[in-house]
C-alpha positions as a Markdown table, in Angstrom:
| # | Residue | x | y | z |
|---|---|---|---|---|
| 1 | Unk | 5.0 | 32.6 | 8.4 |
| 2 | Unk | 7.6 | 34.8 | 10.1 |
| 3 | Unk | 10.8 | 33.7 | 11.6 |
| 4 | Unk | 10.0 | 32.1 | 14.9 |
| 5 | Unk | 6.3 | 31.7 | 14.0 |
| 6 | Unk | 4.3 | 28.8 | 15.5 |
| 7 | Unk | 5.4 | 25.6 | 14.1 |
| 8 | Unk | 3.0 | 22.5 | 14.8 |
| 9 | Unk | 0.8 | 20.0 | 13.4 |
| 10 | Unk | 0.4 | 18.2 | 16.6 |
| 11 | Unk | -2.7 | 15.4 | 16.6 |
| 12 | Unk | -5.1 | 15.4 | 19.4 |
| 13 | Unk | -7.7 | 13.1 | 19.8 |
| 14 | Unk | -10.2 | 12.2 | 22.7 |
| 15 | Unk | -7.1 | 10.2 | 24.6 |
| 16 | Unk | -4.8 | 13.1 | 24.5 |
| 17 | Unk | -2.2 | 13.5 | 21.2 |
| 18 | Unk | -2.1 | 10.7 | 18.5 |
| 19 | Unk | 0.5 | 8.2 | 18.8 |
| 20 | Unk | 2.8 | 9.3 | 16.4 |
| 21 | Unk | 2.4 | 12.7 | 17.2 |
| 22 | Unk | 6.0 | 13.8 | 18.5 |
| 23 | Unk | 7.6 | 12.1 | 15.2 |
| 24 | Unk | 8.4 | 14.9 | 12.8 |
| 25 | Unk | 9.3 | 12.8 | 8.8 |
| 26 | Unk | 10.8 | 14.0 | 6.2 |
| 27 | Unk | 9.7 | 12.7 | 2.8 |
| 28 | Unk | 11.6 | 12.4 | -0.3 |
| 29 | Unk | 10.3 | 9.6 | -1.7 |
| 30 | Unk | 7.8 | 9.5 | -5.3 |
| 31 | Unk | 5.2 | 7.7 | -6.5 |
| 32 | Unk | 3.6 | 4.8 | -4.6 |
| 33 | Unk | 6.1 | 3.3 | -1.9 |
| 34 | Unk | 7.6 | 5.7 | 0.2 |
| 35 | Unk | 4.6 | 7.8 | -0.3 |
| 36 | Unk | 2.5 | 5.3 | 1.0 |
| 37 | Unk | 4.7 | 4.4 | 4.2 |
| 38 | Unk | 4.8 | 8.4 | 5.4 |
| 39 | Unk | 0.6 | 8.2 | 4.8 |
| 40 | Unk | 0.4 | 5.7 | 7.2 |
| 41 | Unk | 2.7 | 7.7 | 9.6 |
| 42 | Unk | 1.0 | 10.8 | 8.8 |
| 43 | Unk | -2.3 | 9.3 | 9.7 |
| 44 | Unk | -1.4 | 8.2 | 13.1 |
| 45 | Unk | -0.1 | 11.8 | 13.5 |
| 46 | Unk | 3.2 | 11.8 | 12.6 |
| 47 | Unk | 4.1 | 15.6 | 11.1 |
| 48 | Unk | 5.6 | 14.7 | 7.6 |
| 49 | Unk | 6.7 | 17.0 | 5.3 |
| 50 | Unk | 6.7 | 16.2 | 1.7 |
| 51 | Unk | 9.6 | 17.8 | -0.1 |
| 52 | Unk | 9.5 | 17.4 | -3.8 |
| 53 | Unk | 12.0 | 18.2 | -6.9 |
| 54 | Unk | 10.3 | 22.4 | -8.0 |
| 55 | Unk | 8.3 | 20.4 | -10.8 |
| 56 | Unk | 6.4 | 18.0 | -8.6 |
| 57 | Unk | 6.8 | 14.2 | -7.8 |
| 58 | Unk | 5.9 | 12.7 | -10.8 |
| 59 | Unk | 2.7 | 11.0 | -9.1 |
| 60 | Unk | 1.0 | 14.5 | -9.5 |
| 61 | Unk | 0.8 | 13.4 | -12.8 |
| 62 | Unk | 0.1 | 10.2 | -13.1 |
| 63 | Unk | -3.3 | 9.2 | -14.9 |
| 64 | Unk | -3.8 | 5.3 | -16.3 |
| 65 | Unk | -6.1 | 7.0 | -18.7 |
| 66 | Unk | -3.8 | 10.0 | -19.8 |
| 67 | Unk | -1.9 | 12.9 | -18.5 |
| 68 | Unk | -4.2 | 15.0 | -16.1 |
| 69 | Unk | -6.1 | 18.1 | -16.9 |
| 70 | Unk | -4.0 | 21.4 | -15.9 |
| 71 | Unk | -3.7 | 22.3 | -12.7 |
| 72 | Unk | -5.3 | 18.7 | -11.3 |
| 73 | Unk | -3.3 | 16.3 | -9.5 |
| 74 | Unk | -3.8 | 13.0 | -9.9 |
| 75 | Unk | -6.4 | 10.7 | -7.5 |
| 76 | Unk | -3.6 | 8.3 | -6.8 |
| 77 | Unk | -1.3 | 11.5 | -5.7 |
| 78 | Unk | -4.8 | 12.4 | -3.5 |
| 79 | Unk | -4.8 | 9.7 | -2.1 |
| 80 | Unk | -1.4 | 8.9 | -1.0 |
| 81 | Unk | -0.4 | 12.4 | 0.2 |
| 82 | Unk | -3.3 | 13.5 | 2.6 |
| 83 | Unk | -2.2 | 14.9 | 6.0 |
| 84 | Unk | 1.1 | 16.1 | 4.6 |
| 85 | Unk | 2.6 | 19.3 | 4.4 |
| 86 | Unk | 4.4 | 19.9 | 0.7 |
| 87 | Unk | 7.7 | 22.1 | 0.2 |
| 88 | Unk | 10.2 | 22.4 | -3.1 |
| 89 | Unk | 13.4 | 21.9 | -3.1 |
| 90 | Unk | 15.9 | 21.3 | -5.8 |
| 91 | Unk | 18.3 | 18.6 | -4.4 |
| 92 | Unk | 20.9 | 19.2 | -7.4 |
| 93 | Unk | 21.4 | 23.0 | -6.5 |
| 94 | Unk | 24.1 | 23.1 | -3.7 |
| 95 | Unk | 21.8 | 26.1 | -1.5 |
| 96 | Unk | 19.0 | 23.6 | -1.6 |
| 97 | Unk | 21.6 | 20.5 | -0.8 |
| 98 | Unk | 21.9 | 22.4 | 2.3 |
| 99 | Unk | 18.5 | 23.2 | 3.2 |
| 100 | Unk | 18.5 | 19.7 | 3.1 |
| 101 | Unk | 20.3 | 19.1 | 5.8 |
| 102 | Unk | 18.8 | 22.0 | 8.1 |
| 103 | Unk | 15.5 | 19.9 | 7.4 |
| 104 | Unk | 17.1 | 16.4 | 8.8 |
| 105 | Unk | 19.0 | 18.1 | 11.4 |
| 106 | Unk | 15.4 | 18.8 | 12.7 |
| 107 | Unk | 13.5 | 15.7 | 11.9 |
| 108 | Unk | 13.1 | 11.9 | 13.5 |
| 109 | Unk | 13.0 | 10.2 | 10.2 |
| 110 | Unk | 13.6 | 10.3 | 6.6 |
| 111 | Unk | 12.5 | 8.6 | 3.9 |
| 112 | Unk | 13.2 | 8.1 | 0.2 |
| 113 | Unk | 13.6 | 5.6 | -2.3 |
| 114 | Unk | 16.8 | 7.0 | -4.1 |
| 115 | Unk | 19.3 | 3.8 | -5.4 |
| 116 | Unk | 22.1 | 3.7 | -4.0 |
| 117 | Unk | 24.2 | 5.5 | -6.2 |
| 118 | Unk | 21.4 | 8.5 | -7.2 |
| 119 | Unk | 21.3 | 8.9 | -3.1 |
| 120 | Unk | 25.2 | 9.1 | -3.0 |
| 121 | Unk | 25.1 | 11.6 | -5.6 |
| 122 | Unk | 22.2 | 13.7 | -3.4 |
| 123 | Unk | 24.2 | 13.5 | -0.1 |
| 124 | Unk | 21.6 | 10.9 | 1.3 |
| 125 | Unk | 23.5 | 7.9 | 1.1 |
| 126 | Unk | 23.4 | 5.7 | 4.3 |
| 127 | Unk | 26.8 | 6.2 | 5.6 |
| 128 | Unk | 26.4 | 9.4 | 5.1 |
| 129 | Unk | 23.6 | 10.3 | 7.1 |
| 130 | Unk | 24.4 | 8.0 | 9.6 |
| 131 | Unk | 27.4 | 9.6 | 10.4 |
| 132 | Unk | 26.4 | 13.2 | 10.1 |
| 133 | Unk | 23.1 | 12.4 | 11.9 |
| 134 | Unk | 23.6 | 9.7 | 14.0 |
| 135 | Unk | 19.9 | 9.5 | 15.8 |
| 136 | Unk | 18.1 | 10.0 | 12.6 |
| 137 | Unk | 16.0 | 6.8 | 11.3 |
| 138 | Unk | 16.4 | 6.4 | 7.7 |
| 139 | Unk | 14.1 | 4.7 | 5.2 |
| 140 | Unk | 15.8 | 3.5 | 2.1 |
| 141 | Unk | 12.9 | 1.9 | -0.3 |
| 142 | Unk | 14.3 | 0.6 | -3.4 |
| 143 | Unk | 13.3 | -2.3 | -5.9 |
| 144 | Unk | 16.5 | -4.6 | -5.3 |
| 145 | Unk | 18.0 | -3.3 | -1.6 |
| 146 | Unk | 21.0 | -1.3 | -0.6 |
| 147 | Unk | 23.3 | -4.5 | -1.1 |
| 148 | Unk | 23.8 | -6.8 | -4.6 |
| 149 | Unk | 25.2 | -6.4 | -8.2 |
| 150 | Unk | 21.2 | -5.1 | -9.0 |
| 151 | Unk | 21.2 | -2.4 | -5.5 |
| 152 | Unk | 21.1 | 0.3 | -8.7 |
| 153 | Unk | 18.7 | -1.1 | -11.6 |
| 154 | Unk | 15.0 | 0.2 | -11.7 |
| 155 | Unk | 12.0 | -2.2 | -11.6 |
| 156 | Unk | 8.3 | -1.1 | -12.2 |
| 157 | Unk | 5.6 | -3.7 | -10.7 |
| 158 | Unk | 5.3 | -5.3 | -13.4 |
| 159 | Unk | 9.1 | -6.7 | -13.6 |
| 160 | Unk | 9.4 | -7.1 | -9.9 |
| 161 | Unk | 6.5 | -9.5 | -10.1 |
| 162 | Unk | 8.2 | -11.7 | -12.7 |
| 163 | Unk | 11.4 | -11.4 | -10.6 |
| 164 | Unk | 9.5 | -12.5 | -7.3 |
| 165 | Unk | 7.6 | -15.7 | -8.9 |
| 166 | Unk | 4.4 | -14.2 | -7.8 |
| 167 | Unk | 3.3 | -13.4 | -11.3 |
| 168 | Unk | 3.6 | -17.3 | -11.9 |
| 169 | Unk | 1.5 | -18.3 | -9.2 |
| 170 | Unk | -1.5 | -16.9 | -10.7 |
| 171 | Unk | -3.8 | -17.6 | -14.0 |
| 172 | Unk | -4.4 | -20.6 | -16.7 |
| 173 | Unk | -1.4 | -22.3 | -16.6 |
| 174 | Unk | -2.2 | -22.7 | -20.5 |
| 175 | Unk | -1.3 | -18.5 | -20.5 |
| 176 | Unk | 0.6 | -16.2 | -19.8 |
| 177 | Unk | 1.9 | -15.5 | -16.2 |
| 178 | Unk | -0.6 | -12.5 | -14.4 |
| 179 | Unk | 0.5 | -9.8 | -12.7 |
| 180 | Unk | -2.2 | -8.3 | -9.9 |
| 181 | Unk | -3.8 | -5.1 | -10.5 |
| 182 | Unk | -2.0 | -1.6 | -10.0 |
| 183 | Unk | 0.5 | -1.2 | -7.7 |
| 184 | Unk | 0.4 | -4.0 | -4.7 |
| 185 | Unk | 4.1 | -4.5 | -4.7 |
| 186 | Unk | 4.9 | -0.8 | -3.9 |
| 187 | Unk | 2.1 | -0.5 | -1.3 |
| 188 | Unk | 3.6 | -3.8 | 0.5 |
| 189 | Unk | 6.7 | -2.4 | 0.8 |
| 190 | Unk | 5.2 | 0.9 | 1.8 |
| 191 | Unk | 3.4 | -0.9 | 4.8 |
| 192 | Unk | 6.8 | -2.4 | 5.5 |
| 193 | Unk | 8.7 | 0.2 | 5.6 |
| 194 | Unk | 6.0 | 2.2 | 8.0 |
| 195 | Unk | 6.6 | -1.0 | 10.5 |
| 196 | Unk | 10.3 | -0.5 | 10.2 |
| 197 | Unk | 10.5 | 3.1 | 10.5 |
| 198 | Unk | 8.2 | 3.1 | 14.1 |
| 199 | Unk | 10.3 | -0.4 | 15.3 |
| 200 | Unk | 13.7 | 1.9 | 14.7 |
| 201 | Unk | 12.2 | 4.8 | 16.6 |
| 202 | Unk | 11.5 | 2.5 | 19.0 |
| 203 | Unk | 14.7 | 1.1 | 19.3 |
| 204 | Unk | 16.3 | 4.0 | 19.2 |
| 205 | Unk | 14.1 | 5.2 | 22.7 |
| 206 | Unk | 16.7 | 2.4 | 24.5 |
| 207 | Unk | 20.5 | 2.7 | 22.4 |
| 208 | Unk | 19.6 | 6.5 | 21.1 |
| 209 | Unk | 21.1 | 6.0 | 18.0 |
| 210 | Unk | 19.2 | 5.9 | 14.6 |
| 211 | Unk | 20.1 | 3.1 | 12.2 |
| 212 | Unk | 19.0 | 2.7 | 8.1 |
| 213 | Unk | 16.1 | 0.4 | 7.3 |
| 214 | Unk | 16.6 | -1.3 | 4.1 |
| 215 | Unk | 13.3 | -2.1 | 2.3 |
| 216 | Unk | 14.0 | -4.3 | -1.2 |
| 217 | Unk | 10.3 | -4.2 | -2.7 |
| 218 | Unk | 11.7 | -7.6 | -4.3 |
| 219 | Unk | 12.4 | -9.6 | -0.9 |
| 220 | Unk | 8.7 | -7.6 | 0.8 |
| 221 | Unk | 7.1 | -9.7 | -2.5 |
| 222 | Unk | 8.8 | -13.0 | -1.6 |
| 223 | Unk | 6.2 | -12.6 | 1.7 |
| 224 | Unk | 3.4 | -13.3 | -0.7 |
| 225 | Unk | 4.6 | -16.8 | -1.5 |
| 226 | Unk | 2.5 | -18.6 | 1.2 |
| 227 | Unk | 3.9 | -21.5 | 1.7 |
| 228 | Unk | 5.5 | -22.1 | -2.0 |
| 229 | Unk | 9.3 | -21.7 | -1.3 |
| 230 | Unk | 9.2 | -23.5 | 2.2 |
| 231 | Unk | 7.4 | -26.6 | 0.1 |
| 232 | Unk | 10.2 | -26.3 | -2.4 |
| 233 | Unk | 12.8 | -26.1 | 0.2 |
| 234 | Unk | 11.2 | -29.2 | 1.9 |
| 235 | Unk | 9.9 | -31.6 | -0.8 |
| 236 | Unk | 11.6 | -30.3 | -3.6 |
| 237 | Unk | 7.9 | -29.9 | -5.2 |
| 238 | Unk | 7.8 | -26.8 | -7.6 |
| 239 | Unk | 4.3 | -24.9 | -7.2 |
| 240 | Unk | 2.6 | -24.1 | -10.8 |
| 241 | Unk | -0.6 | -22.2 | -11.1 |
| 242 | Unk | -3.7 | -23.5 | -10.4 |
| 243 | Unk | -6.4 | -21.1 | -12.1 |
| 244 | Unk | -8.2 | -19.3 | -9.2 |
| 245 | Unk | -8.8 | -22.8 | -7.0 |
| 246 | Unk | -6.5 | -24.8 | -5.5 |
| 247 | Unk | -5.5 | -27.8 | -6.3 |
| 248 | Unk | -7.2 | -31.0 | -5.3 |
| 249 | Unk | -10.3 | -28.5 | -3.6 |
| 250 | Unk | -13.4 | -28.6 | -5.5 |
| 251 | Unk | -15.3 | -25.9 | -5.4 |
| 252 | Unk | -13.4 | -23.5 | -4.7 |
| 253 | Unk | -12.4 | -20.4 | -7.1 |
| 254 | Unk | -14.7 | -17.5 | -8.9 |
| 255 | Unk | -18.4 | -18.9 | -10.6 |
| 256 | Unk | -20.5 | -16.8 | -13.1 |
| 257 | Unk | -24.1 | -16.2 | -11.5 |
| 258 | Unk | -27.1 | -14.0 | -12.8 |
| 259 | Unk | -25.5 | -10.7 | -12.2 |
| 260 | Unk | -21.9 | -11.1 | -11.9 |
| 261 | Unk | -19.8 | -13.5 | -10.4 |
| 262 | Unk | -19.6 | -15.4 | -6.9 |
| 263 | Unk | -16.2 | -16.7 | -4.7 |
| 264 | Unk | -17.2 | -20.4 | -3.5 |
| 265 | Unk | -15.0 | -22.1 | -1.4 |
| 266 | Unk | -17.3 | -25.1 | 0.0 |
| 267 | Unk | -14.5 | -27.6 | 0.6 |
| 268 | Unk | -15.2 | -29.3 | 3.9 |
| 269 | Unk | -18.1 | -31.6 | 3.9 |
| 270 | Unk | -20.5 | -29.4 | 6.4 |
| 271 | Unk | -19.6 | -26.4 | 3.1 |
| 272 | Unk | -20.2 | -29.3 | 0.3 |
| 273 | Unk | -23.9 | -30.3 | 1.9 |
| 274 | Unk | -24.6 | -26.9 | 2.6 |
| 275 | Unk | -23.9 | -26.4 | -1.3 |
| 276 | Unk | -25.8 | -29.6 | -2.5 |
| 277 | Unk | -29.0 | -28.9 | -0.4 |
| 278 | Unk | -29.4 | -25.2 | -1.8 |
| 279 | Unk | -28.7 | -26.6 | -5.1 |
| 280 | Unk | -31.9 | -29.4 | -4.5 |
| 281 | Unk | -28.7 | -32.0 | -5.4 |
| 282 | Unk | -29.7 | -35.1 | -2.5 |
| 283 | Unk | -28.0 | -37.0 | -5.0 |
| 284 | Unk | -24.7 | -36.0 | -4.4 |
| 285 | Unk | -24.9 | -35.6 | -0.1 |
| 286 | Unk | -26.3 | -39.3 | -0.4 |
| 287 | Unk | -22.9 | -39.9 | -2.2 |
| 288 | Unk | -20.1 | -40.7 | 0.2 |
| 289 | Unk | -17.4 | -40.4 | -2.2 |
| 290 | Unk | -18.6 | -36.9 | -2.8 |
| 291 | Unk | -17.6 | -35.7 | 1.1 |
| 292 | Unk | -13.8 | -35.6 | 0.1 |
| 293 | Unk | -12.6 | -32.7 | -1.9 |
| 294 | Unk | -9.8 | -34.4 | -3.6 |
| 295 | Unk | -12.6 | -36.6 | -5.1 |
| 296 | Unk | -14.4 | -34.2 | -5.4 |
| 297 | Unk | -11.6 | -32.4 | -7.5 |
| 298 | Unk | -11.2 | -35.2 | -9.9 |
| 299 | Unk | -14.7 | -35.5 | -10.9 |
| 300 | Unk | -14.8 | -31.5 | -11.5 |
| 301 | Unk | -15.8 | -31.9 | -15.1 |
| 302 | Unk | -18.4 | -33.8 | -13.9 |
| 303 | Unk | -20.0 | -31.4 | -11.5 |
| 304 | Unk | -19.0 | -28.2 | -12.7 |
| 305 | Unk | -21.8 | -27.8 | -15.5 |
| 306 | Unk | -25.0 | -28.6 | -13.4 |
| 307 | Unk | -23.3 | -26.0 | -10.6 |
| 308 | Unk | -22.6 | -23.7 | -13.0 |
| 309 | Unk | -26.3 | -23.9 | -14.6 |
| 310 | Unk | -27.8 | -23.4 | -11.2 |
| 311 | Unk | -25.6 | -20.3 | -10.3 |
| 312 | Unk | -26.6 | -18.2 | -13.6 |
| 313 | Unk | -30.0 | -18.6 | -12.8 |
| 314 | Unk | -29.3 | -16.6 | -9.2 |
| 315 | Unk | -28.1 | -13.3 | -8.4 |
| 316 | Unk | -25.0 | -12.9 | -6.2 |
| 317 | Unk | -27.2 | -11.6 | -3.1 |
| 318 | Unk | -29.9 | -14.4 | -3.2 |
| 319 | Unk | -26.3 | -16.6 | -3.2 |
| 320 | Unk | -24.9 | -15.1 | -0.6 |
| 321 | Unk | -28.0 | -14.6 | 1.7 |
| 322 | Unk | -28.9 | -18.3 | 1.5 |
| 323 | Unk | -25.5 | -20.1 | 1.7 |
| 324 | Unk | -24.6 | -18.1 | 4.9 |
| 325 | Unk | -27.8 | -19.3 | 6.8 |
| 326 | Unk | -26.2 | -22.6 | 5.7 |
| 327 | Unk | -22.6 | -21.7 | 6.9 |
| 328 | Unk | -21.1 | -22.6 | 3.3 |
| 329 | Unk | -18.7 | -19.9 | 2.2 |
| 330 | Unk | -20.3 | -18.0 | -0.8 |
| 331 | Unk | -19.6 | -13.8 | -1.7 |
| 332 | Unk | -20.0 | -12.1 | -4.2 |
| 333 | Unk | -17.1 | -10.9 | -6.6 |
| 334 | Unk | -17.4 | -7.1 | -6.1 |
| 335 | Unk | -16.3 | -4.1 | -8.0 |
| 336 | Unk | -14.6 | -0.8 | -6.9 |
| 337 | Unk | -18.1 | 0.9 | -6.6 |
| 338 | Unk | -19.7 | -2.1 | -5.1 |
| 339 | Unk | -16.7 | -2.3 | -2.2 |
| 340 | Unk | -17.3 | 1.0 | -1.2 |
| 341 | Unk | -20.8 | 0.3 | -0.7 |
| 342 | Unk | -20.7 | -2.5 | 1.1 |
| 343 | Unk | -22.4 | -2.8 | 4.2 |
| 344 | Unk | -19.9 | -4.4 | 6.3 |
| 345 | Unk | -17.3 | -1.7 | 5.4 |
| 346 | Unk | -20.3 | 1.0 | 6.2 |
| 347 | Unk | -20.6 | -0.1 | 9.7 |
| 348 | Unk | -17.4 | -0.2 | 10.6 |
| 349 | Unk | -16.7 | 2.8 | 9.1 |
| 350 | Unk | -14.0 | 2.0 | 7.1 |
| 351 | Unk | -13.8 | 4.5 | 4.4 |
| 352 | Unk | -12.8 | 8.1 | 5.2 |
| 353 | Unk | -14.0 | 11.0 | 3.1 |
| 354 | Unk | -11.6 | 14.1 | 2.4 |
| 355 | Unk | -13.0 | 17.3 | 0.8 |
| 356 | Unk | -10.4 | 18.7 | -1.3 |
| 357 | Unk | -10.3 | 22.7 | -2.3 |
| 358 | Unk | -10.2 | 21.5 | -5.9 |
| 359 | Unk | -10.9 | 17.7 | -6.3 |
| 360 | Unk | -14.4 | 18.3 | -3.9 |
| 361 | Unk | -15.3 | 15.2 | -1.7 |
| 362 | Unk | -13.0 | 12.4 | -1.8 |
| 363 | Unk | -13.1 | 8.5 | 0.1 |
| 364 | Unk | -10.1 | 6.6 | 0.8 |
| 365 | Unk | -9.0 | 3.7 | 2.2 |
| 366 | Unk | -9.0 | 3.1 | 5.8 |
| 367 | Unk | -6.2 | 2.1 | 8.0 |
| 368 | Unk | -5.0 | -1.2 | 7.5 |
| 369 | Unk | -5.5 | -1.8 | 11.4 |
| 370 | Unk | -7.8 | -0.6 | 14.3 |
| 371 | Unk | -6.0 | 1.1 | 17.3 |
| 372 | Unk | -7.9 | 1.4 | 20.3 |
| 373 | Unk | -10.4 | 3.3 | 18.6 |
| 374 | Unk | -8.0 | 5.8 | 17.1 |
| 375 | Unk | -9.4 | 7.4 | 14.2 |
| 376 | Unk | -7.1 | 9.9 | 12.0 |
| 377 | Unk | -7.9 | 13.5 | 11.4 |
| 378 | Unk | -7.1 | 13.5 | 7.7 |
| 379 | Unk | -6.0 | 16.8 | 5.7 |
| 380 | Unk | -6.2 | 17.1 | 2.2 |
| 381 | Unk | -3.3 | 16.4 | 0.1 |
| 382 | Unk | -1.6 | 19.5 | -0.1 |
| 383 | Unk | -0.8 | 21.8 | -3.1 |
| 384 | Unk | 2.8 | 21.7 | -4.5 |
| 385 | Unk | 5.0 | 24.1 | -2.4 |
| 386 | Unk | 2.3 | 25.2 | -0.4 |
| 387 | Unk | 3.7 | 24.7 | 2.6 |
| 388 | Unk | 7.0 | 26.4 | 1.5 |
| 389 | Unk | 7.5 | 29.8 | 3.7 |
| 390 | Unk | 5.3 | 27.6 | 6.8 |
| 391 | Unk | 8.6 | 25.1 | 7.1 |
| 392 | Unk | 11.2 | 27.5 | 5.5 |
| 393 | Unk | 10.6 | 30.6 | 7.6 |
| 394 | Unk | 8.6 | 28.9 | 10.6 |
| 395 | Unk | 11.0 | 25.6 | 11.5 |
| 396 | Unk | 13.9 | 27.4 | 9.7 |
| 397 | Unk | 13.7 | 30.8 | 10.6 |
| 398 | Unk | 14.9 | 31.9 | 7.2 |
| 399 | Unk | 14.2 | 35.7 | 6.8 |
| 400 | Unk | 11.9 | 36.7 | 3.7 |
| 401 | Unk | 14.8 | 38.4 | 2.0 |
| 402 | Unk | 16.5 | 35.0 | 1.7 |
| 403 | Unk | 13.7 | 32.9 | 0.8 |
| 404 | Unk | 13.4 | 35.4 | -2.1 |
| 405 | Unk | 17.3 | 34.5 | -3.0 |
| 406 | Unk | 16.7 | 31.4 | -2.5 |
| 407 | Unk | 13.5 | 31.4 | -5.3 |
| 408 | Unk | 15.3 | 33.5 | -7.4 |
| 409 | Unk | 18.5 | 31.0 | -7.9 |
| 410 | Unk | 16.2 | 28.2 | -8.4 |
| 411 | Unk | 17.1 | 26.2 | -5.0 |
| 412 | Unk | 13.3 | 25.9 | -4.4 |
């Protein structure tokens, strides 16, 4: 694009632009996190602008089953960059240090998961900014927080829920700890951060100053603790895992049926007769004792083998179909393939499809809440750099003869 082209990826939508849409973000961050936050801006139409190291962020890359085939990126890198433009820039080159800072001087909010001392070493530590841009809103994700002897050690998922207690919250407490599948902490701190980043835009409406948001994917984990640390706190009682149902409930956890497997969590008595009359069990809602789930929980051994007997001999639907005209909570245990179709999700149309030059058709995830209807307009995770001379020469007006230096010295 020439200097002083048209620069703008305003969202409409049928109630005039999209709520976000005079927010312009700058991303830094990589993999999962901070990624994650600036989707959820992007889709409620912030204009974000991905700027990543001339190689690519590393989540490009990323395959659970292997490196990727040439010239692919990654689903997960699909998925969390859609509706984002992409530029280069080489943060350890002092030209591109600079362009930097033309790019923040012209944006509402940055984000980046940098440790402290890395971001200090980048010109994007907190102080920094905030004194060189003092209405900018900065995003600092980072495993441990800006603060602390730890603010500069590295933590994957996996660490960080040891480090939480999460991990030890979960599983046969004959085992090893569990850690959930792929990457929940770093996409609950992404959500968190996305709340943060629109409060301190916000905010910044009434004092006009920006302020740094400081995300520690650590303490956003220590959310997931229920009631565990305020129970320690108060009776001094220390939680340990309880397989997949909770203690002194029965039933309540994951059953094997014909086809798969089946949540039951028929703990109040109207659940437990619901339950015994589909299972032809009059013996046990004549049984008074049986009402209680406590009791119920202590004679487990006792009534998990004829339940279990009866579930393999039905299919999860057949389950599910008959214990809801019953009002006894009973679902099936579904799969990727079998979320994605499920009928509830259809009709609300949860599930947004992307067609991608070179991946094809692709679905994702939904929002994680409805907004008056809103509905993003997704765009396709972008190519790496290919949004380069669009924000270079259009928001910059740099002239083509300097972009070429610019290529040339390796600042892009």
């Amino acid at each position: 694009m020439p200097p002083g082209g048209r620069y703008s990826w305003a969202v409409e939508t049928d109630r005039g632009p999209a709520p976000l849409a005079d927010m312009r973000v700058l991303d830094l961050s990589r993999h999962v996190a901070g990624p994650y936050c600036t989707k959820l801006l992007a889709d409620f139409g912030a204009d974000v602008t991905k700027v990543e190291p001339p190689d690519g962020d590393p989540a490009r890359r990323y395959s659970p089953g292997g490196p990727t085939a040439p010239g692919e990126e990654s689903p997960l890198f699909l998925h969390l960059n859609t509706s984002k433009r992409s530029v280069t820039l080489n943060l350890n080159h002092k030209r591109g240090q600079g362009l930097l800072a033309r790019l923040l001087a012209r944006s509402d909010a940055l984000v980046h998961d940098y440790a402290p001392a890395e971001a200090a070493r980048l010109g994007v530590s907190s102080d920094a900014l905030c004194q060189r841009f003092p209405r900018l809103v900065v995003a600092a994700i980072t495993s441990f927080g800006l603060t602390g002897p730890e603010r500069d050690r590295p933590a994957s998922d996996l660490l960080l829920f040891a480090r939480s207690a999460v991990a030890r919250m979960y599983g046969d407490r004959r085992r090893t700890p569990l850690k959930q599948y792929g990457f929940q902490a770093q996409y609950l701190a992404g959500l968190t951060a996305a709340t943060g980043v629109m409060l301190a835009l916000r905010w910044r409406r009434f004092n006009g100053r920006g302020q740094v948001i400081d995300v520690s994917i650590l303490e956003a984990m220590l959310q997931l603790h229920e009631d565990a640390l305020a129970r320690h706190s108060y009776f001094g009682e220390e939680r340990d895992r309880a397989y997949n149902r909770r203690p002194g409930q029965y039933p309540h956890g994951f059953f094997p049926c014909a086809d798969g497997h089946v949540a039951i969590a028929a703990v109040m008595p109207q659940q437990w007769d619901g339950l015994a009359l589909l299972m032809g069990r009059d013996d046990w809602r004549a049984d008074p004792s049986l009402q209680t789930a406590e009791v119920r929980d202590a004679r487990a051994a006792q009534l998990d083998a004829p339940l279990r007997a009866w579930l393999r001999q039905n299919t999860r639907a057949k389950l599910t179909e008959a214990a809801q005209e019953l009002r006894t909570a009973v679902t099936p245990v579904l799969s990727p393939a079998g979320a994605l179709k499920h009928p509830q999700l259809a009709a609300r149309g949860y599930f947004d499809e992307t067609r991608h030059p070179r991946a094809g058709k692709l679905r994702y995830a939904g929002l994680p809440f409805r907004l008056g209807g809103f509905e993003p307009r997704r765009r396709p995770a972008p190519a790496l750099g290919e949004d380069n001379d669009e924000v270079y020469q259009g928001l910059l007006a740099i002239p083509d003869a300097e972009m070429r230096r610019l290529r040339a010295e390796g600042a892009l």
